[in-house]
N, C-alpha and C positions, 0 to 999 in steps of 0.2 A: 367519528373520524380519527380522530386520536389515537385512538387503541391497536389500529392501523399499522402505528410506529412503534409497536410493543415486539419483542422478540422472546416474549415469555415461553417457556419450554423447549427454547434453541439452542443449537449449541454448535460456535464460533469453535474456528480454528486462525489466529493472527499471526504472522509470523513477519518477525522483527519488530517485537513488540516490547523490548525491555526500555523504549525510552522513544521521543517523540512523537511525530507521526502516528505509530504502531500500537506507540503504549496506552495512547490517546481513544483509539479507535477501539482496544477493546478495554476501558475501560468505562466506555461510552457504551456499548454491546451490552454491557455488566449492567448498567446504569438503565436499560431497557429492558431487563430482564434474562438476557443469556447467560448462559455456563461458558468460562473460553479458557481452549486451552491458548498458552501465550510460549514462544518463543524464541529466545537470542541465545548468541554466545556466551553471554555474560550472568551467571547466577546470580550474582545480587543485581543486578539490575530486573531482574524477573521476582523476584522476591519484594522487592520495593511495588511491582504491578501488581503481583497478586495480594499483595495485603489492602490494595484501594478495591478489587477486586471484590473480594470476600466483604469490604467492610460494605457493601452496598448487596448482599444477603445473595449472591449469587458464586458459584465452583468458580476457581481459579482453579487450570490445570497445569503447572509451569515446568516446562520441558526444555533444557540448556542443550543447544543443538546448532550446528554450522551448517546450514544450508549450500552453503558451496562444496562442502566434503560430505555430509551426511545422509542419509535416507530420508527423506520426508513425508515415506509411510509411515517414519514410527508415530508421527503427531495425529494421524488418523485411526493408527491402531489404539493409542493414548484415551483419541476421544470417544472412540467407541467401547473401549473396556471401563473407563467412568463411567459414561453418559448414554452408551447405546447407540449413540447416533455422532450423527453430523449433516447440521444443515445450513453454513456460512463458513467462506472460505477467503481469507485478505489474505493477498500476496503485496505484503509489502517491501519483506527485506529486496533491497537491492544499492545497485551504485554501479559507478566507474571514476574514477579522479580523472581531473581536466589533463589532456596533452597536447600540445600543436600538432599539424597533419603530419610533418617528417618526424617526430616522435611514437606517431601511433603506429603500431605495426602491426600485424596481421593478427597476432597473439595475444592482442588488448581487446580487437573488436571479439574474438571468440571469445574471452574472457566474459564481458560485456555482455554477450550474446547468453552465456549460460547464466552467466550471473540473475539474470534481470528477465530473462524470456524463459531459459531452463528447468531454473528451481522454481517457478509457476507453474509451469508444464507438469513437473514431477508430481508436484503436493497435488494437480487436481487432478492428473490421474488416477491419484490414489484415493482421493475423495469420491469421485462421478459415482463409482458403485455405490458406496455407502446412501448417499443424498437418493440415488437413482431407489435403493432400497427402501425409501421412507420418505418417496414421492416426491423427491424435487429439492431443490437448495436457491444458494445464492452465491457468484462467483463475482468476488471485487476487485483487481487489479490496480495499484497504484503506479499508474506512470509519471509524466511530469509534464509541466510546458516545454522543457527541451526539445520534449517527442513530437512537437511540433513547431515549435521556435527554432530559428537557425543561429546560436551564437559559437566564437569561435575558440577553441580548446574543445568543445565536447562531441565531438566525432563519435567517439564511441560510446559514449553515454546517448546520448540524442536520438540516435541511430537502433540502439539497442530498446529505448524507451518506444519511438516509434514503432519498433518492432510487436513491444507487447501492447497497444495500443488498439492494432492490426489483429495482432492475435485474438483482442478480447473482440472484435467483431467475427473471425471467424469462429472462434469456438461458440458464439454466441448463437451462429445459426445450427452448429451440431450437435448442441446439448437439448435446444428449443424442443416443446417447450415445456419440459417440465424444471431444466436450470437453467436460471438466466446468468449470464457473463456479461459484467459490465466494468469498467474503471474510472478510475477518478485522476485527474491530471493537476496535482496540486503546482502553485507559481512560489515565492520564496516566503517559506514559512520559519519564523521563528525558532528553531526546537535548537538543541544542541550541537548539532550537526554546521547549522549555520550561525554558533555561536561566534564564531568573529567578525560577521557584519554588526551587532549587538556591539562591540566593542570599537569598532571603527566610526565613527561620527562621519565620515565623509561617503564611505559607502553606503553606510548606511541611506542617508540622507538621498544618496542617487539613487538606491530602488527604488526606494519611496515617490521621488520625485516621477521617474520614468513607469509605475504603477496606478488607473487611472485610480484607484480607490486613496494614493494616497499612502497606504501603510504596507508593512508586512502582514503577511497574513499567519493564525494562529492554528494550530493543531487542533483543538477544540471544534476549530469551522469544518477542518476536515473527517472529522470524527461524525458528525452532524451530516455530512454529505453520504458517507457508510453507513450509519444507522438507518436511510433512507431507504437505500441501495439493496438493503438488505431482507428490509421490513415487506411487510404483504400492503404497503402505502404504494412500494414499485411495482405494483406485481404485472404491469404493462410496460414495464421498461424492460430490453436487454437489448444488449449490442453497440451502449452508447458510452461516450466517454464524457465524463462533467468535468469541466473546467472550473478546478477553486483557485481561481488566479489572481484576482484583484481587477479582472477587466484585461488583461495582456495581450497586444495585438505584436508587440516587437519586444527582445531579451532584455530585462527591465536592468541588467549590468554586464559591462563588456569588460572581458580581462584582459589586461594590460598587455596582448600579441601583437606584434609588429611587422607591418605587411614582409613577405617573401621577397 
């Protein structure tokens, strides 16, 4: 059963993977056996991934690249000139910052829209051939509990997250079935990104308390949820979204917006 969870002879593509989440997921990949190439803006933050990378005996491929401005063929042409192939594909970079509704304007949600739905779109068109060529892959999407939690300032984050949400169900039935498209909708994890709940004792304290599990959740959990996703352990899953949330049924913190 075990061996299952193995991704020996695979080879990942992570993008936004210089640091939480991302960096997490394919280091974890690494830790199963894959070759990944890894992705940010930020060259020593990819530097720092690829040497955890390598030290667990498998390719790091670290390619410094801005998915909002850049091509996201070059990380497919990347893995295929190493490695031959490509058979796993996390879409993780994305975002949108919080704004009230009379704040948001038309030009945040398109923002939002390419951001988080777009530069998925792009990187797997560019991959479908390659995977399509060497019989099949695996398609991960990280959305968020936003995408389906309603809290308020995230209109365009929320909206755009549910978007890709959607998405990984419908590409799920037109890839079927030799790739499966699936995502993972992580709730408030630790990483650097939400380094100043870590620092605030009080907010802290309110996720947690509004969280059935109790805590924040860790990068690591989600990393574990991907390797799954990925693995021929799924190989009957596609078209679903897993929630690593802590249990979330309502937004486990409300920012401090004050009715209209």
């Amino acid at each position: 059963m075990l061996e299952k969870f193995q991704l020996d002879g695979k080879t990942a593509i992570v993008t936004g993977s210089g640091r939480g989440i991302g960096a997490a997921i394919a280091i974890g990949f690494a830790q199963a056996g894959a070759d990944v190439v890894i992705t940010a803006r930020t060259e020593a933050d990819l530097v720092r991934v690829a040497e955890q990378i390598t030290a667990t005996g498998r390719r790091a491929i670290a390619v410094p690249l801005d998915l909002a401005d850049e091509d996201a063929g070059v990380l497919v042409e990347r893995a295929v000139a190493e490695t031959g192939r490509v058979d796993i594909v996390v879409n993780n970079v994305g975002g949108a910052p919080p704004r009230t509704f009379l704040d948001t304007k038309v030009v945040h949600l398109e923002r939002a829209f390419s951001f988080n739905v777009g530069t998925a779109h792009a990187l797997n068109l560019a991959a479908v051939p390659v995977m399509l060529e060497n019989g099949g892959g695996s398609i991960i999407n990280i959305t968020s509990s936003m995408g389906r939690l309603a809290g308020r300032a995230f209109l365009a984050y929320g909206t755009s997250k549910a978007a890709l949400a959607h998405y990984t169900r419908m590409a799920a039935e037109d890839l079927a079935p030799k790739i499966r498209v699936n995502a993972i909708a992580p709730g408030a994890v630790l990483t650097s990104a939400l380094g100043y709940v870590a620092d605030n004792d009080e907010m802290r304290g309110e996720i947690e308390q509004n969280t059935p599990m109790r805590r924040l959740g860790d990068a690591d959990e989600i990393a574990a949820a991907a390797v799954y996703l990925a693995s021929d352990a799924a190989g009957y899953v596609t078209g679903k979204i897993v929630e690593v949330d802590g249990g979330l049924e309502a937004p486990n913190v409300a920012l401090p917006i004050p009715d209209l």
